[in-house]
N, C-alpha and C positions, 0 to 999 in steps of 0.2 A: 358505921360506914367507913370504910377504907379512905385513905386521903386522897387517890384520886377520884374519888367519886365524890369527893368535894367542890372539886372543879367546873364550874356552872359559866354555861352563856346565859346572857338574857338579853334579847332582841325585841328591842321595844320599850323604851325608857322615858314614855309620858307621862300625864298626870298618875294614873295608876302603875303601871313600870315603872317609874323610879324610888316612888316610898319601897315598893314592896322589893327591887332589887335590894335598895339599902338595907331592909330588915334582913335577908337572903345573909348579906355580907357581916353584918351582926352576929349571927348564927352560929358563924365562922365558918362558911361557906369561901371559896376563892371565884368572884364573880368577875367576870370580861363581859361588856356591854357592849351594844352597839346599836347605835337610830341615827335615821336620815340624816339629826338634826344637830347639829355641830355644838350648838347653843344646851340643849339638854347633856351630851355627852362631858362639855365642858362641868356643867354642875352632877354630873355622874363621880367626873374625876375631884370635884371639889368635896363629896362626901366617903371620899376612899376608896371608890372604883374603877378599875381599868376597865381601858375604853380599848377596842380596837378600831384598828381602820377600815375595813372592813366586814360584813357579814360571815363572809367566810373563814377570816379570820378568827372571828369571835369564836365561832365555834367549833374549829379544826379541835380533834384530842379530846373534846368535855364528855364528860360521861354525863350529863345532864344539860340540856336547853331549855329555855323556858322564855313565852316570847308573852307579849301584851300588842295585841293590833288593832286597829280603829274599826275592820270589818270583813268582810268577805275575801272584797279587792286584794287587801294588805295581806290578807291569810294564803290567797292564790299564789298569789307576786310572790313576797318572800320566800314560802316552802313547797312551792311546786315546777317542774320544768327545767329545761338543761340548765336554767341560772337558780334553780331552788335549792334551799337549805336543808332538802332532804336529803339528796347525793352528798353535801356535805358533812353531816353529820357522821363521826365515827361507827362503827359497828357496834351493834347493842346498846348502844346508848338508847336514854330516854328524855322523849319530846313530853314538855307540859305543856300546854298552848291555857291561857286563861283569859282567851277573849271571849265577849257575844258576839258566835258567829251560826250560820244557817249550819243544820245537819248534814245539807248537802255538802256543801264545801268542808265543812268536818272528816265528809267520810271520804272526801277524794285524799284529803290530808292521812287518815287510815290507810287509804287502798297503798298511797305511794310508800309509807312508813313500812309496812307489814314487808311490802319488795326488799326492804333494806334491810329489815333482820330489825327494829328499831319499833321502841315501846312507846306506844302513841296513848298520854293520858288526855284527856278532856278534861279542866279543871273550870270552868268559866267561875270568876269570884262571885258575891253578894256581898255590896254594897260600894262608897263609893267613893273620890278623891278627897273627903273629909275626913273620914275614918282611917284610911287605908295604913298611912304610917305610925298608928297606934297599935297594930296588929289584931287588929275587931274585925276583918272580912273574915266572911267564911268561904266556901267554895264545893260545888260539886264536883265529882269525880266519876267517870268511865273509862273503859280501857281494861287492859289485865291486871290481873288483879297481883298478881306476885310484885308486876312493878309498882303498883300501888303500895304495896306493902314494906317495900324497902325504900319509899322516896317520900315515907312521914315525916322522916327528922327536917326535909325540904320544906316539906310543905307547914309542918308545926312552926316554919322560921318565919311565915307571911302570915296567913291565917288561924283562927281560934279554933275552928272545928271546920272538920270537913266529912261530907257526906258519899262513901260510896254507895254506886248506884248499880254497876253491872257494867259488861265488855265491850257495849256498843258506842252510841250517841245519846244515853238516855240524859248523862249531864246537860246537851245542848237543850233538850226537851225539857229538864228541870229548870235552866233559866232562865228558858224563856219563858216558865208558866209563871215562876215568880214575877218577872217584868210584865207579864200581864196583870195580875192581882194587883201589881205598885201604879199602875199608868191605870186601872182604873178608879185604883182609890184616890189619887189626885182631882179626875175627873169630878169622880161623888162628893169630895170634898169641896170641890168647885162649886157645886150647885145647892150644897147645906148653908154653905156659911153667905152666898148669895141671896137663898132665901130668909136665912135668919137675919138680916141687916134689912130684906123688905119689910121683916115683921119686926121693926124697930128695936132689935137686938143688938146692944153695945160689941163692940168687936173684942174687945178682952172677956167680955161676958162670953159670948158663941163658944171663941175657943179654950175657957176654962169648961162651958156646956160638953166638948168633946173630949176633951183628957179625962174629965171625972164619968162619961159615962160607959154606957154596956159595949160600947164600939171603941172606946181608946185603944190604940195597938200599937206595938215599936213605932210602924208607919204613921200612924195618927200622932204623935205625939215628937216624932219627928223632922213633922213640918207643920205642927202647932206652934214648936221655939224659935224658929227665924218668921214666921207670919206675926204673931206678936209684935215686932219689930216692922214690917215689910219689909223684909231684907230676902230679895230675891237674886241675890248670887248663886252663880251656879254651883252645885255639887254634882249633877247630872241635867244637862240641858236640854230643850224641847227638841232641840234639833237630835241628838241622841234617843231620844227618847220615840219618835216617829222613825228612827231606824230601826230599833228596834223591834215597833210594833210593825213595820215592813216585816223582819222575819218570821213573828208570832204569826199573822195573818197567812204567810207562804209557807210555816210547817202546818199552821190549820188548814190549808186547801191540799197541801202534799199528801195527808192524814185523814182527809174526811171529814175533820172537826167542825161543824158552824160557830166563827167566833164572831157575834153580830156585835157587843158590845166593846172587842178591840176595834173592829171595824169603824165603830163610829167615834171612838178615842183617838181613833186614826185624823182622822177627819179635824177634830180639834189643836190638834198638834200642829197638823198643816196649815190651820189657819194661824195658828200661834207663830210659825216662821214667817207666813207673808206677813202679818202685820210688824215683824222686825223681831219679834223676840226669840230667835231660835238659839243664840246665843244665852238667855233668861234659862234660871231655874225650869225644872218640868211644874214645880207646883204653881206657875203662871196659869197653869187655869182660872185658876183663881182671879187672876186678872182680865181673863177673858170670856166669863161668866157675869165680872161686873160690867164690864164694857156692852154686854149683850142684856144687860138687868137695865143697864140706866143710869149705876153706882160709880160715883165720884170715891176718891180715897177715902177710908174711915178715919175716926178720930182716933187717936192713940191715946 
């Protein structure tokens, strides 16, 4: 890569944007940030990164952008419209966008990039503010493929492996199917180790029962090590996690798909916010399968 193709904005410097800017600037990237929030940018600039003052500033001149947004809204607002960071953006530069966002809004994001002459990848990550600054996410990949091709040494500076998938939106389609498969196994998980505690199963017992058997997986085993403990801090919260499954549900009706079992994990989530936890780890199912069992805390 040429040096100024070194020169990176990153819009969007929250729990996930900012480990992975900092890895970006590691790399030996030259990264300019920029988020709403004064407070983040301050510990942007306390780990070696310039901050601009504005959006537009960040990104005037970079031959690469790379944003982290909370959702649809964030993804509209920012880069769409006479005040969007697509008209800002240099000519031929390339946009990463590594949020979970709906296809739709994806592909408005596409239609305006393409206007611009400007290489729209889709990278949405996997996995989540506990990992991320170790460089363990991975990431799918859509878009063109040439600029995929010259924007590894970028992407090799955040994530471990990354998966192309084709020119379109098929990445937003791959993450939300993973985030299906995760948000149901919390669920399933909810209601095993609910019924193992009715069937008078010690609780370190149940969840040595899952690690050693035919279903232990990454997932099972990493939210067997903080339940151990009940240590339900979030690394991905219920309330994120019902946003999610919002968009799962709306590419399965956009698509055809019957997703009866997101639908009804849907449902669990939402009760998991009224009752106060949405802020709470997603694997509070758990907690809300005992509340619905009968089950007081186990013993440790």
């Amino acid at each position: 890569m040429t040096e100024a193709s070194k020169n990176v904005a990153f819009i969007g410097i929250g729990k996930m944007g900012l480990p992975m800017a900092v890895l970006v600037a590691k790399a030996g990237f030259a990264v300019t940030a920029f988020d709403q929030s004064a407070t983040r940018l301050a510990e942007a600039r306390a780990q070696g990164i310039s901050s601009a003052a504005s959006p537009f500033e960040a990104v005037s001149g970079k031959a690469a952008v790379m944003t982290s947004l909370p959702d649809d809204a964030a993804l509209r607002a920012v880069m769409l419209g006479p005040t969007g960071l697509i008209d800002a953006m240099a000519p031929k530069a390339v946009l990463i966008e590594t949020s979970t966002v709906s296809a739709e809004a994806s592909a408005e994001v596409a239609t305006a990039a393409q206007a611009r002459g400007l290489a729209y990848l889709r990278a949405p990550v996997s996995g989540n503010a506990s990992i991320v600054h170790t460089g363990a996410l991975s990431c799918f990949v859509s878009g063109p493929k040439d600029a995929f091709d010259s924007a590894k040494p970028l992407f090799s500076a955040f994530t471990r492996a990354q998966t192309y998938l084709g020119p379109s939106e098929e990445a937003r389609y791959a993450k939300l199917a993973v985030n299906l498969m995760i948000a149901v196994s919390a669920a399933m998980m909810a209601e095993s180790l609910a019924l193992a505690r009715k069937g008078g199963i010690g609780w370190q017992d149940i969840l040595k029962v899952l690690d050693d058997s035919a279903i232990a997986s990454p997932m099972v085993k990493y939210k067997t090590a903080p339940l151990r403990t009940r240590d339900f801090e979030s690394s991905f919260s219920c309330k994120q996690m019902a946003k999610d499954l919002d968009l799962i549900l709306g590419a399965g009706h956009a698509v055809g798909v019957p997703l009866q079992l997101a639908a009804q994990v849907r449902e669990t989530y939402g009760a998991l916010v009224a009752q106060g936890d949405g802020e709470t780890d997603f694997i509070a199912t758990v907690k809300h399968l005992e509340r619905l069992s009968g089950l007081g805390e186990p013993k440790l």
